[in-house]
C-alpha positions in Angstrom: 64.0 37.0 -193.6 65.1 35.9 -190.2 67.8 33.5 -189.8 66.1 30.6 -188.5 63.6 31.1 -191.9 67.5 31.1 -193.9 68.3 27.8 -192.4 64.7 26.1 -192.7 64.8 27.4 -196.3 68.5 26.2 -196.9 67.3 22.7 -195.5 64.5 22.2 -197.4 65.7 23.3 -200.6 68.8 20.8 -199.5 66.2 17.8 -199.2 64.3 18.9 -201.7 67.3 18.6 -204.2 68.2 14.8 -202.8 64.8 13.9 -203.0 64.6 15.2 -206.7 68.2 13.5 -207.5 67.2 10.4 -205.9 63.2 10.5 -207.9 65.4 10.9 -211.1 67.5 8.2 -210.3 64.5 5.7 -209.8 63.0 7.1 -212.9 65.6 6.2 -215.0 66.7 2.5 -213.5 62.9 1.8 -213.8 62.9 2.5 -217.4 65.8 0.7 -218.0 64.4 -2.0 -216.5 61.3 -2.1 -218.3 63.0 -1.6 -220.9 65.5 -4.3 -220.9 62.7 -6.7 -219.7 60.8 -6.1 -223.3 63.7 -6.1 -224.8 65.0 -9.5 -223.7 61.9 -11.1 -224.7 61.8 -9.8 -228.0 65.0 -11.2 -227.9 63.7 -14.5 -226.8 61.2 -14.7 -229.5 63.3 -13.9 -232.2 65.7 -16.8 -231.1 63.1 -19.1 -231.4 61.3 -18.6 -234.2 58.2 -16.9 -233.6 56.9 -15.7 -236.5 53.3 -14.7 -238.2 50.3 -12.6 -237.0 48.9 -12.7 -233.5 45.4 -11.5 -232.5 43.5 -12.5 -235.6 46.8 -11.0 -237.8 45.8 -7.4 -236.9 48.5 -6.6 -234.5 51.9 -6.8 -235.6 54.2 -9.5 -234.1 56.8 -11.1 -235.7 58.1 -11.4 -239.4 60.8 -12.0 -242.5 62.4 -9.1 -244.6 64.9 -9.5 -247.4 67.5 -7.2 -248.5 65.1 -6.0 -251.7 62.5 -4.9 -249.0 59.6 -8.3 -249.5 58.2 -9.1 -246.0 56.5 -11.8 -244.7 54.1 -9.5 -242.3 53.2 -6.7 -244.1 52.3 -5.1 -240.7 56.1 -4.0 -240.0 57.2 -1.0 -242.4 59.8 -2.1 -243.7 62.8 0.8 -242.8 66.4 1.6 -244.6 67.7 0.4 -241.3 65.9 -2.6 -241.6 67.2 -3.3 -245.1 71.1 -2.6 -243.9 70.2 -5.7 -241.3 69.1 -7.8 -243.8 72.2 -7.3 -247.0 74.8 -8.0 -243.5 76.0 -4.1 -243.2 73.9 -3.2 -240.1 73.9 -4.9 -236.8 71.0 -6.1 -234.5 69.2 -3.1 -232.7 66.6 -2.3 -230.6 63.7 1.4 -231.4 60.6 2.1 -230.1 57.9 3.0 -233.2 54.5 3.8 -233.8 52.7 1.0 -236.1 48.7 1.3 -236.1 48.7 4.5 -234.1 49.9 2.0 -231.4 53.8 2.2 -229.9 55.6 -1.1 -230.1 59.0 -2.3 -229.1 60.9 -3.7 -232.5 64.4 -6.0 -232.0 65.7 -6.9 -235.9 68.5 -8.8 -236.5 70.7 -11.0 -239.2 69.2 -14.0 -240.5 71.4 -14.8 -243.1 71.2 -15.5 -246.6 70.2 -12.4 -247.3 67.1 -11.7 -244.9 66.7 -10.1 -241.4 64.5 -11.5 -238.5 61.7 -8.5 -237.0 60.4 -9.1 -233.7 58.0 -6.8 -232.5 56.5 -6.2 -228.9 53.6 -4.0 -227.8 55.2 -0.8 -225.7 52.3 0.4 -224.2 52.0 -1.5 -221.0 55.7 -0.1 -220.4 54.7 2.9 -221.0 51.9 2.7 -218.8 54.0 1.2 -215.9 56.5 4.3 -216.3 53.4 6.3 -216.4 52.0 5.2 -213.1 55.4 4.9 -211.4 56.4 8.9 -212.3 53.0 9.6 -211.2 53.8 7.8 -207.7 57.5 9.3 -207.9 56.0 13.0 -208.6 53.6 12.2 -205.6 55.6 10.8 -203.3 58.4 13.6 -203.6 56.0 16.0 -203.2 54.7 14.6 -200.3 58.7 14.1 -199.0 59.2 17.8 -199.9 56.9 19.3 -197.7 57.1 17.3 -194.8 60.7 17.9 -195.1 60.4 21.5 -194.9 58.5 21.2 -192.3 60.5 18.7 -190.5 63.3 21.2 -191.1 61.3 23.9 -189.5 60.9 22.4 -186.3 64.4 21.4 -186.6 65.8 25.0 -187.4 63.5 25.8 -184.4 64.6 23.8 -181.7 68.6 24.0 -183.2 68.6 27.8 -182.9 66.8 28.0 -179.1 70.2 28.5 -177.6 71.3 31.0 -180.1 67.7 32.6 -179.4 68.5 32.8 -175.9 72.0 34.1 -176.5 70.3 37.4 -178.5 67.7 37.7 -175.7 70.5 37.8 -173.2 72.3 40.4 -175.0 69.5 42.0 -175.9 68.5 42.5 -172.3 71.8 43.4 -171.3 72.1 46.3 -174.3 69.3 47.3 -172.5 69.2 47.3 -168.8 72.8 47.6 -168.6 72.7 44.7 -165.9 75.7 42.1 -166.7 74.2 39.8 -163.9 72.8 37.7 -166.7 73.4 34.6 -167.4 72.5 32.0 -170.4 71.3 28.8 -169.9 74.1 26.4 -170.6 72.1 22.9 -172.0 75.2 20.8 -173.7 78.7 20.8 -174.4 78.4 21.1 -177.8 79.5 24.4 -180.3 76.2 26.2 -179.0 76.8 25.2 -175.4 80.3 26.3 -175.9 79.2 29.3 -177.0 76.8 30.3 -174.3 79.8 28.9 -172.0 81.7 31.5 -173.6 79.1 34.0 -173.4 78.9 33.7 -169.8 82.1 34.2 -169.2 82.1 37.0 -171.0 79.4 39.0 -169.2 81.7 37.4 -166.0 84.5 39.2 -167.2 82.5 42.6 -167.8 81.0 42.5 -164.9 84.0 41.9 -163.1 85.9 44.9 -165.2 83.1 47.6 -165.0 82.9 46.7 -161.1 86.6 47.0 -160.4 86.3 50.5 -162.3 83.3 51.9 -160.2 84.7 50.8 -157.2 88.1 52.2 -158.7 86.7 56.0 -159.5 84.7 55.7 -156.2 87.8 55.1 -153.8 89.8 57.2 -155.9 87.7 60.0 -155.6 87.8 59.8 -151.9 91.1 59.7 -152.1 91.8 62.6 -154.1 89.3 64.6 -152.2 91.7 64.9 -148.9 95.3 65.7 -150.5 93.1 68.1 -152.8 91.2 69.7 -150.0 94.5 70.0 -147.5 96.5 71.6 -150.3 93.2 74.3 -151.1 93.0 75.3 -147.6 96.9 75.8 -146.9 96.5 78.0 -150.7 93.6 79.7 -149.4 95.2 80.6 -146.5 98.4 82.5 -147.8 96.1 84.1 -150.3 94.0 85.8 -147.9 97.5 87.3 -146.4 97.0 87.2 -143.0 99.5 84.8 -141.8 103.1 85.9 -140.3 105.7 84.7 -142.8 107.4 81.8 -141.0 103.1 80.0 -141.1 103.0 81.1 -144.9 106.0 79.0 -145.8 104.5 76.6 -143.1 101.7 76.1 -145.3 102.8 76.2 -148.6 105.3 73.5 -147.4 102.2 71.4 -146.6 100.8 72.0 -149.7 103.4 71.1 -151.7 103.9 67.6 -149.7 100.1 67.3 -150.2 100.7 67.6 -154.0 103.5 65.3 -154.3 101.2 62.5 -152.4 98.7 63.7 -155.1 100.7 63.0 -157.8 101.9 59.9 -156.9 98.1 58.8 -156.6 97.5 60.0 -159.9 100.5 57.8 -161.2 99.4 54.8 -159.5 95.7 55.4 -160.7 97.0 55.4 -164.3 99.3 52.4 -163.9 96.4 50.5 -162.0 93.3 51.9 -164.7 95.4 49.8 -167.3 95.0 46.8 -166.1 95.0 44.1 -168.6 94.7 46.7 -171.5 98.5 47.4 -170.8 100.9 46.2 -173.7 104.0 44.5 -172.2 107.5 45.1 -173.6 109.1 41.8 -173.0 112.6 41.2 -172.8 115.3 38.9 -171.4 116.5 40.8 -168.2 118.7 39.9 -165.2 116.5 40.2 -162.2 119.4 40.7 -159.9 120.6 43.6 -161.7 117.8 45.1 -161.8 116.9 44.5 -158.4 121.0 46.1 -157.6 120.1 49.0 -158.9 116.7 49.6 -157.1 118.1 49.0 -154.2 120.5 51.8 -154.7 117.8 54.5 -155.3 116.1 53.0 -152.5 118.8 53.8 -150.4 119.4 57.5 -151.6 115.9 57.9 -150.6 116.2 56.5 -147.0 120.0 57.3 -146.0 118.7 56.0 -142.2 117.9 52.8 -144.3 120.0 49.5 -144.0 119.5 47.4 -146.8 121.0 43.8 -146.8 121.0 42.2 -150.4 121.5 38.6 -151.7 121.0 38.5 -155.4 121.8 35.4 -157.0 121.7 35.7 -160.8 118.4 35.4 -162.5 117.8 35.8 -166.1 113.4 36.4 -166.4 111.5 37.6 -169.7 109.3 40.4 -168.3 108.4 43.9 -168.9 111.6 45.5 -167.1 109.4 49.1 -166.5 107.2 47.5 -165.1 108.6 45.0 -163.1 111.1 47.7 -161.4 107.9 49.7 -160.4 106.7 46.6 -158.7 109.7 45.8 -157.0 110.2 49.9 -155.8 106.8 49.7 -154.4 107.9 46.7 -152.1 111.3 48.4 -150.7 108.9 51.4 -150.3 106.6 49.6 -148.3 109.4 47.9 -146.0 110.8 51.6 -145.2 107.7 52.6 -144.5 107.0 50.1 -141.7 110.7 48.9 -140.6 111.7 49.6 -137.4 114.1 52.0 -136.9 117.7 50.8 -137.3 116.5 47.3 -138.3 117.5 46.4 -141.9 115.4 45.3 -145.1 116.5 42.6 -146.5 116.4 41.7 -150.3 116.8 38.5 -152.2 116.6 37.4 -155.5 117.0 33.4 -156.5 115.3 32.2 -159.8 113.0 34.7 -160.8 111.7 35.3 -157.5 111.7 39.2 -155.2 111.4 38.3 -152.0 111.6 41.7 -149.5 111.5 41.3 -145.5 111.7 44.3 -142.9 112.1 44.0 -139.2 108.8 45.9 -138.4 105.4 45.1 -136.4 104.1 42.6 -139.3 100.9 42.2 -141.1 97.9 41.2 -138.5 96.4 38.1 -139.8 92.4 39.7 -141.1 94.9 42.1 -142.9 96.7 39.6 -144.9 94.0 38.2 -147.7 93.6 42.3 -148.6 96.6 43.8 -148.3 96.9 43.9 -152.2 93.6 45.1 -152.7 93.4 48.1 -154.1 92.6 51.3 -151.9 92.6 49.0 -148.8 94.6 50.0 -145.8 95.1 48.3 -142.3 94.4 49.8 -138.9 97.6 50.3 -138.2 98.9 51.6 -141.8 96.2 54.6 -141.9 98.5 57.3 -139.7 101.7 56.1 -142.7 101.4 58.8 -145.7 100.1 56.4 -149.1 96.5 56.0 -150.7 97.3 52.1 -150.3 97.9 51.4 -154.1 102.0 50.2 -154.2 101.5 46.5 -153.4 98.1 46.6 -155.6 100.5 47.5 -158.5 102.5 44.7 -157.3 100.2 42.3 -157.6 99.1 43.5 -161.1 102.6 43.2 -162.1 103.0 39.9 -161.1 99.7 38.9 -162.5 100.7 40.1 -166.3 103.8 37.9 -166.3 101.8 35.0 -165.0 103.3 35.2 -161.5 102.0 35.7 -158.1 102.7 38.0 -155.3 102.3 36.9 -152.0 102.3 38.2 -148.3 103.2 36.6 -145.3 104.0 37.8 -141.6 107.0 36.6 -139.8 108.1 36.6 -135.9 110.2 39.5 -136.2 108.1 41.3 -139.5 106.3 41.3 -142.8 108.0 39.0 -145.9 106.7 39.9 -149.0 107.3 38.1 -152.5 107.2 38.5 -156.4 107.4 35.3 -158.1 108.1 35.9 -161.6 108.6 33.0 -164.2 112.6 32.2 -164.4 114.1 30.8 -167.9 115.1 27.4 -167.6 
């Protein structure tokens, strides 16, 4: 049973279950009513003295028992209740009873002195009208019922076109693979929210499974040249006919085309990661940290001047990561500093900002320079696959910050902006 058949079945069995409660509700204030109608003029009657035989004194009506059973209409049977009425130790009271094979509505009650008045009422044409209004009630439901059900139907039908859309969606997506679909968004309610949702969803994926193609396909021609250079120089000792001052030549090269390969292996990893990556957060003092990767920075580049101003900043960040970012900024200002010219380093709340005295960033170079794999003009002779200040931005990203670029008169001024504690 499909799930729009579940809900038109839940509905109709829901209606079907008022309407029933609501017929049996009718039912039983109409028969009351009837009821109490008869009753009241038997009441009537008996108040005002009708007595003797009606219809040519074949048909009950009205009559007179004492408490030692004598009657005035010998019509009535005379009953043990009846009798109790009569002697004063029963009350008045109402019963439905059969008296020539016909039903009849009989009110008795105290007369005194020893006697008990009978009123009696024919039942039939109640019984008739209860008759004819089940009938209409039984009819009616049914009626109600069904086009219920079949209201519900069309109901379930048009309530569940979005969700019918959703599963086509996804259905076509399991199996074309293409994530460029898209739902129909029709409202802003739970279903439209949904298909919102949805969307954004398949946005997302698309977006993720994109960045990882284009991700393995610059990486692999990235990998390809440190991997080729460093099988060449290898091949070339092994075939032995180089002098030894060329062997340790190439091996040389082949071990600085290594290093560069294992750096862009680290960077691959730290960049596949993404947003899968599981922060470590903690309070940490940003110039501290900053202080101290400075001073690797420097035992790196000796020929390096680095010119700090790090006021104290307390940030909640993942410190392993946070440290990678900032090394791949210093790294990047050696890299393209003019000789002689210092780097200079700041830290005031929660923000990395790194400038270098070099040749600056050209301005169709600054909306990609974080981009991942992407290397300007003049950066393509400088050793890197062009991955440090995407890692950078990912950093910055994961703490809800921003990393920013920006070219100056006399270089490049990059910045981390990481969310300071107030």
């Amino acid at each position: 049973m499909s799930f729009r058949q579940r809900v038109t079945l839940f509905v109709a069995v829901a209606i079907a279950v008022t309407v029933a409660g609501a017929s049996l509700a009718v039912w039983v204030v109409s028969e009351h009513e009837l009821y109490d109608q008869l009753d009241s003029t038997l009441f009537v009657k008996a108040q005002t003295g009708m007595h003797g035989f009606f219809g040519g004194g074949r048909d009950p009506n009205s009559g007179v028992v004492t408490a030692s059973g004598v009657t005035s209409n010998p019509a009535i049977p005379v009953t043990r209740r009846m009798l109790d009425v009569a002697n004063g130790s029963g009350s008045a009271y109402y019963v439905s009873l059969e008296i020539q094979d016909r039903q009849w509505r009989e009110y008795v009650q105290p007369n005194g002195s020893g006697t008990a008045i009978v009123t009696v009422g024919p039942l039939w044409p109640t019984l008739h009208a209860l008759s004819r209004i089940r009938f209409w009630i039984l009819l009616v439901g049914g009626i109600g019922i069904a086009v219920a059900a079949a209201l519900a139907a069309l109901v379930a039908t048009a309530a569940l076109r979005p969700v019918r859309r959703l599963t086509a969606a996804a259905e076509k997506v399991a199996a074309t693979g293409n994530l460029s679909e898209r739902v129909e968004v029709a409202g802003s309610d739970e279903l439209g929210r949904l298909a919102t949702r949805f969307n954004d969803m398949l946005a997302a994926l698309e977006d993720s499974v994109g960045r990882q193609r284009r991700l393995v396909a610059d990486a692999s021609h990235e990998l390809r040249t440190p991997l080729t250079a460093a099988r060449a120089n290898v091949d070339l000792v092994r075939e032995g006919k180089l002098p030894p001052d060329e062997v340790r030549h190439a091996l040389d090269e082949a071990s600085v085309e290594l290093d560069s390969l294992t750096t862009l292996v680290s960077d691959l990893v730290e960049l596949a990661r993404g947003t899968e990556r599981k922060l470590r957060i903690e309070d940490v003092n940003l110039d501290d940290l900053v202080a101290g990767i400075v001073e690797r920075a420097r035992a790196r580049a000796p020929q390096t001047t680095f010119l700090t101003s790090l006021s104290p900043s307390v940030v909640q960040v993942d410190a392993v990561l946070v440290e990678r970012a900032v090394s791949n900024l210093l790294d990047n200002a050696v890299k393209y500093a003019t000789a002689g010219t210092p780097i200079e380093v700041t830290v005031r709340n929660g923000e990395v900002v790194v400038a270098d005295h070099g040749p600056g960033i050209a301005a169709e170079d600054l909306p990609r320079v974080f981009d991942r794999f992407y290397r300007a003009a003049t950066a393509r002779a400088k050793p890197g696959a062009g991955l440090g200040l995407a890692i950078v931005r990912e950093a910055a990203e994961a703490h809800g910050g921003r990393a920013t670029a920006e070219s100056t008169p006399t270089g490049a001024r990059f910045r981390l902006s990481l969310p300071a504690m107030a």
